[in-house]
N, C-alpha and C positions, 0 to 999 in steps of 0.2 A: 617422241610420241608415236605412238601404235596407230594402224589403221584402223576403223570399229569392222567387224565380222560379219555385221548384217547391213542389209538396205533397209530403211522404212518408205515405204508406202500406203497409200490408199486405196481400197478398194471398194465401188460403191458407197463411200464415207467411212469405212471400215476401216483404222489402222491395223498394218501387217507388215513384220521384219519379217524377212528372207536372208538366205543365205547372198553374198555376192558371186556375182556368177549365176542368179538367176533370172529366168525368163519372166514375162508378162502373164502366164501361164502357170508359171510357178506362185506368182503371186496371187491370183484367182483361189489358186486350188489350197492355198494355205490359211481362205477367206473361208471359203464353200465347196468341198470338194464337186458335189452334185453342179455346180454353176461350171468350174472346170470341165466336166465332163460333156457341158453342153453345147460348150466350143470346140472342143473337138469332135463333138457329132456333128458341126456344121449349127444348129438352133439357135445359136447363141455367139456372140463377137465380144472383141474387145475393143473399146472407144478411149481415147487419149480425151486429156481435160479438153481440148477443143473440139472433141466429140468425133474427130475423125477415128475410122478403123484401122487399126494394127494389126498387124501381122502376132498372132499369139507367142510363135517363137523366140521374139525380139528381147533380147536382154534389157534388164529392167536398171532402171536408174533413178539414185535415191531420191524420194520426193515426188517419185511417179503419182500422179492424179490420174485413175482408168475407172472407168464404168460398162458390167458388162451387161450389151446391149444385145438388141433382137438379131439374127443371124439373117433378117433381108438385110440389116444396116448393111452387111457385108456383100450380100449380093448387089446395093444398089451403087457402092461403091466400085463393083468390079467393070471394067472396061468390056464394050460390048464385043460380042466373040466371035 
């Protein structure tokens, strides 16, 4: 038996196959480009089904449940400086 080529996951309730090998990021931008783009302006995060913030770069794995969220989630998760 072969391995399958893509991951699926969820975005915002969205299903989306990606390639393996891609990021949380990757997955966003294959939802909404413009939503991707807003995480990496900082506007906007990415939140795991538990709702905590991820790190956008993080490779994704199949069955990912992410929602992306407002960009304080992200500052309010960041440890004080």
């Amino acid at each position: 038996m072969s391995e399958p080529t893509t991951l699926r996951a969820f975005v915002n309730g969205t299903g989306v196959s990606v390639r393996h090998g891609a990021t949380l990021l990757d997955a966003v931008r294959a939802v909404d480009p413009g939503l991707a783009d807003a995480v990496l302006g900082g506007s906007r995060a990415i939140a795991d089904s538990r709702g905590l913030v991820v790190d956008s770069q993080t490779p994704l794995t199949g069955g990912a449940v992410l929602r992306v969220v407002s960009g304080k989630a992200r500052r309010a998760n960041a440890a004080p400086g």
